[in-house]
N, C-alpha and C positions, 0 to 999 in steps of 0.2 A: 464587470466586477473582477478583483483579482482571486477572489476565494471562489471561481467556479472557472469548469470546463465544458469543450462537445459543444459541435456547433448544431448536431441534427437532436441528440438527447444532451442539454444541458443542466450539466450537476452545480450547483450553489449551495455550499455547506455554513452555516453560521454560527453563534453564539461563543460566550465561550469556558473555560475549564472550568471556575466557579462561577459563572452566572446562574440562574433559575433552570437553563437551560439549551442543549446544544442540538441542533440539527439539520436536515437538509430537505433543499427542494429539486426537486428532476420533474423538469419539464421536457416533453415530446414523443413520453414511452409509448404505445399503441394501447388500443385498446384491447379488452381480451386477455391479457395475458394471465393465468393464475400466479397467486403467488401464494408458496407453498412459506405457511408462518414458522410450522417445527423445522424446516428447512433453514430458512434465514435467522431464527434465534440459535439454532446448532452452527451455524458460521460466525456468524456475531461474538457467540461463545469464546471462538478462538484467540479473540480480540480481548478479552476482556480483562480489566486489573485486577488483583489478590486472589489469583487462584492458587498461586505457590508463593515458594521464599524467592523466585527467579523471579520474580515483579513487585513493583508496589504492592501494600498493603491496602490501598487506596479501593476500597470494594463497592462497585455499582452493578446494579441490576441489568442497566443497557437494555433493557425492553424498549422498543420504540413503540411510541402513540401515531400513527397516524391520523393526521387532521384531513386526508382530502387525498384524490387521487384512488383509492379505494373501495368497491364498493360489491358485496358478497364474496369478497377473496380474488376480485379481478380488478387487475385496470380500468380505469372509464374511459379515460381520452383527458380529464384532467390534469394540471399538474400535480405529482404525488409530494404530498408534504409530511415529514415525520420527523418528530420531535423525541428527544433523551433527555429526560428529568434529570439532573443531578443533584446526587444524593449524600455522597460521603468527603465531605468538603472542609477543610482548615485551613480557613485565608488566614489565621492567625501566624501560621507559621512564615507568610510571607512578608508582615509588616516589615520584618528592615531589608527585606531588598525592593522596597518603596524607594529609598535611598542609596543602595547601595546596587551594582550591578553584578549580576552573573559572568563571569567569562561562560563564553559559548553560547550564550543566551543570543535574546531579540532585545533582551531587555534597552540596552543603548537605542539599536535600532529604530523602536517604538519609540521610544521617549523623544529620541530627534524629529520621528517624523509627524508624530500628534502630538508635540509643544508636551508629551510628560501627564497627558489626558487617556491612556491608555490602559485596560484592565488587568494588568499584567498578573494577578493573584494566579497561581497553579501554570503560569506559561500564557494563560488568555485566548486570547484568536490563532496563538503561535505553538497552542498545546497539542503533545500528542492525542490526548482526548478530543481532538475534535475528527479523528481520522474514526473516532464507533460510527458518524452518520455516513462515514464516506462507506462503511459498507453494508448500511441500510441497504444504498443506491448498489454497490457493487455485489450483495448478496443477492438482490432481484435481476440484476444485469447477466449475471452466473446464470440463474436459472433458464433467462429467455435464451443463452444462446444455446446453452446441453440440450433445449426439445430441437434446436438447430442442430445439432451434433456436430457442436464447437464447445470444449471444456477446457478450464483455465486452473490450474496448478502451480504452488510452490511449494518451496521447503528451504530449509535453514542452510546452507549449503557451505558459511564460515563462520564460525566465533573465534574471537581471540586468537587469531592466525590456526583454528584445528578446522581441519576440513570433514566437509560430509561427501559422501559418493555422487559424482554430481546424475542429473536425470539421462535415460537411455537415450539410444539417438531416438527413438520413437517410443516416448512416453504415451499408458496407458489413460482414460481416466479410473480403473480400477485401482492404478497405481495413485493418481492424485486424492482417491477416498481414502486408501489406506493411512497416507500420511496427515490428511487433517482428519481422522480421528485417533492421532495419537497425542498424548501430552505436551510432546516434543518433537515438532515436526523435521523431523531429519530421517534423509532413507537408511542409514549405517547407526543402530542404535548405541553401537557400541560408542561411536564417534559421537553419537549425540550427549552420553552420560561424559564424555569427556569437556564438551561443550559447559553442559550445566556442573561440571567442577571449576571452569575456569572463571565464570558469571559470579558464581559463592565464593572464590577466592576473593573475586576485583569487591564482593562488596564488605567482605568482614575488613579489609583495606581501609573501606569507607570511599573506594574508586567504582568506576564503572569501564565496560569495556561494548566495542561495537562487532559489527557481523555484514554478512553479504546474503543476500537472498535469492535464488535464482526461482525463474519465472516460466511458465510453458504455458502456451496453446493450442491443442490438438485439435482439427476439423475445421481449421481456415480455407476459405477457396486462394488458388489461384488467382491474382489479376487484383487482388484488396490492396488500396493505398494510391499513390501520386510522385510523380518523383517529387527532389528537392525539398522545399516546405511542407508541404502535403504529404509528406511522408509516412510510413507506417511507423520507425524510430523518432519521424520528428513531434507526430503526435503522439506517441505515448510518454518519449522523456518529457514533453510540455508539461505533461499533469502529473507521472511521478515524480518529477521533482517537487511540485506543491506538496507532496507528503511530508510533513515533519520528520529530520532529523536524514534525510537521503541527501546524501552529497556526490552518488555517482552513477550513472548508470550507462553498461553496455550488453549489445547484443551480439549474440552467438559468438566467439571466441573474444570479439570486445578488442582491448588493448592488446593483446595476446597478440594478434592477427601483425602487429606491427613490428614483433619480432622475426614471424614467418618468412620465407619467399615465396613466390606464387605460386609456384609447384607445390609448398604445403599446404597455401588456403586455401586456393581455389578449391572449390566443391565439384568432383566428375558427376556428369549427369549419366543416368541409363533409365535403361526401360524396366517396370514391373509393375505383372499386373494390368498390362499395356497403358501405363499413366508413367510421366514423365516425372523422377525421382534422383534424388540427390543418393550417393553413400557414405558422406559425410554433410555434416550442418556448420561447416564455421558461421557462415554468412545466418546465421540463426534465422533461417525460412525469409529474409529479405533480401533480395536484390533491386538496386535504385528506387530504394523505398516503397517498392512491392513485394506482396506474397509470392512465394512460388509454389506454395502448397505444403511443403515440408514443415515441422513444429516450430512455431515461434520462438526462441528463447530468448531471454534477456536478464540479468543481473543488477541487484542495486545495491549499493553498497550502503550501510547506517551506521553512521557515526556513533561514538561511545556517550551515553546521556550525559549532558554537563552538567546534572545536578549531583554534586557529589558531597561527600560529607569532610573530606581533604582541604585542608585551610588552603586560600587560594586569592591571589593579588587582584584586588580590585579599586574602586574611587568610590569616591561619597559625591554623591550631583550637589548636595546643599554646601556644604564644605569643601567641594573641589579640593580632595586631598586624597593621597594613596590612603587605605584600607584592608586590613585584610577582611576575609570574608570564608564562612563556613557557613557553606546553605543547612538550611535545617528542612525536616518536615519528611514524606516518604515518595520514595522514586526508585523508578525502576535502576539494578547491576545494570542491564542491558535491553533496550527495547527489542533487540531486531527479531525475535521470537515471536514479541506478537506481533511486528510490522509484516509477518508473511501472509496472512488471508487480506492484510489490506494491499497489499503487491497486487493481491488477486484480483481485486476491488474495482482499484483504479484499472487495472489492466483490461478486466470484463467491461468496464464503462466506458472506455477509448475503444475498443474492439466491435460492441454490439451500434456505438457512434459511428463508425466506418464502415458498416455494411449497412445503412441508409442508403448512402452514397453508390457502394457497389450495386444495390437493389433498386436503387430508383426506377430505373427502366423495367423494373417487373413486379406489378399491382400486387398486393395481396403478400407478397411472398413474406414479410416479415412477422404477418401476426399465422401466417399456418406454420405448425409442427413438422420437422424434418424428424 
């Protein structure tokens, strides 16, 4: 299926924006594992539409039901199934782009590839909303790997070309709580209130503006990953790019790296601690698509929402004629705010997937406590 990943913990996320309802199945988690609920509805939170004027209006509860997979607040060994009621819903505002396309949309896309039979009302299968299940699955994924003492962190790190302080060479996870319980996930709050002026400028425009996210993993082993395909980067851009609205993603200096010479990226190795340590990270804790121990980092870049309230050139499919077009209805200035716990999401469910693999050759070790 295209809408899942993970080949040892398989994610399949379904439904979609206005349907009855949206959510996901993970099949192969262990058994045992608790899952702490106040925990994963305080992540989920961070996700969630109409909290402020910097999002939709669009306001849901995002509580998930679990049907299965669950049973006294642990794992069974089934696969975990949970469902997101949706609640706050105006497919009316979509009727005329029934006929009319979005630029920047899937809208064309869909309609070529299911013959025009597709749900397109709020985005459909291609909505941001369907990225709350992905962190059902990445909010329980988080968990099991911190009693591993492996924790996964981001933060806002650009809007609108303003930058925030990017993370230490060796980000805490004290430091990753701090910033997801703040409103505004950015380490430089100052840079952050700067951010959330340029989000309420693009929208009183009736435009929208996008952002960069960056991404860490602290308490990877050593020796995680494969070259080539199998890669640590190869798998994770696989499934961040399924995230809605990501159009780029690199790790540890990324593009950057190809301005450098090797004298400046190469990472010098020494000793501390008597454990083999980098004192810099471009290679963001990968070398030939393995860990070498050091923080993961990675970067994705989110495009500015293309639903915008700004009159904008489009066709008519029944009338095959230019149109203009001024979406209606409410949508977020800027997603990439709340695309950061889902960075996290996906990032924890490629990560906790790949230590299967590292682990196979040692029984037991995935469902005991580190």
């Amino acid at each position: 299926m295209s809408s899942e990943f993970g080949a040892n913990i398989r994610v399949s996320v379904f439904g979609q924006s206005h349907g009855r309802a949206i959510g996901v199945l993970v099949d192969g988690l262990p058994a045992g594992e608790r899952v702490d609920m106040e925990e994963l509805l305080a992540f989920m939170a961070r996700r969630r539409p109409g909290r402020n004027s910097l999002s939709t209006s669009r306001r849901e509860a995002d509580s998930p039901t679990f049907l299965s997979g669950l049973k006294d607040g642990l794992t069974c060994g089934a696969p975990l199934c949970a469902i997101i009621e949706n609640g706050d819903v105006r497919s009316s505002d979509y009727d005329e782009l029934i006929d009319k396309l979005r630029p920047g949309h899937a809208d064309y896309t869909a309609w070529v590839k299911w013959g025009g039979r597709a749900d397109m009302r709020g985005g459909g299968h291609f909505s941001g909303r369907l990225t709350a299940p992905l962190c059902v699955a990445g909010g329980i994924a988080k968990q099991i790997l911190a009693r591993k003492g492996i924790h996964v962190g981001a933060h806002l790190v650009e809007v609108a070309g303003i930058s925030d302080s990017p993370f230490p060479l060796s980000p805490t996870p004290e430091l990753f709580t701090q910033v997801a319980e703040k409103a505004f996930p950015v380490l430089d709050d100052a840079a952050g209130e700067d951010m959330k002026a340029a989000i309420l400028k693009a929208a009183e425009k009736g435009d929208s503006v996008g952002g960069v996210i960056e991404c860490a993993a602290i308490g990877l082993p050593a020796g995680l990953g494969a070259p080539m395909f199998d890669g640590v980067e190869s798998q994770l851009a696989h499934a961040l790019f399924g995230i809605p609205a990501i159009k780029g993603v690199e790790f540890g200096v990324g593009f950057a790296a190809a301005r450098f010479s090797g004298s400046q990226n190469n990472d010098p190795f020494t000793i501390e601690e008597n454990n083999i340590v980098t004192t810099t990270n471009n290679c963001g804790g990968i070398l030939g698509g393995i860990t070498n121990g050091m923080p993961l980092t990675l970067r994705a870049a989110v495009k500015p929402t293309p639903s915008i309230a700004l009159p904008q050139r489009s066709v008519s499919l029944s009338r095959r004629e230019n149109v203009e077009l001024v979406v209606k209805g409410r949508h977020d200035p800027c997603v990439a705010h709340r695309a950061v716990p889902v960075i996290e999401a996906v990032t924890a469910c490629v990560l906790l997937d790949m230590l299967y693999d590292y682990d196979k050759d040692k029984p037991g070790n995935l469902t005991q406590e580190g």
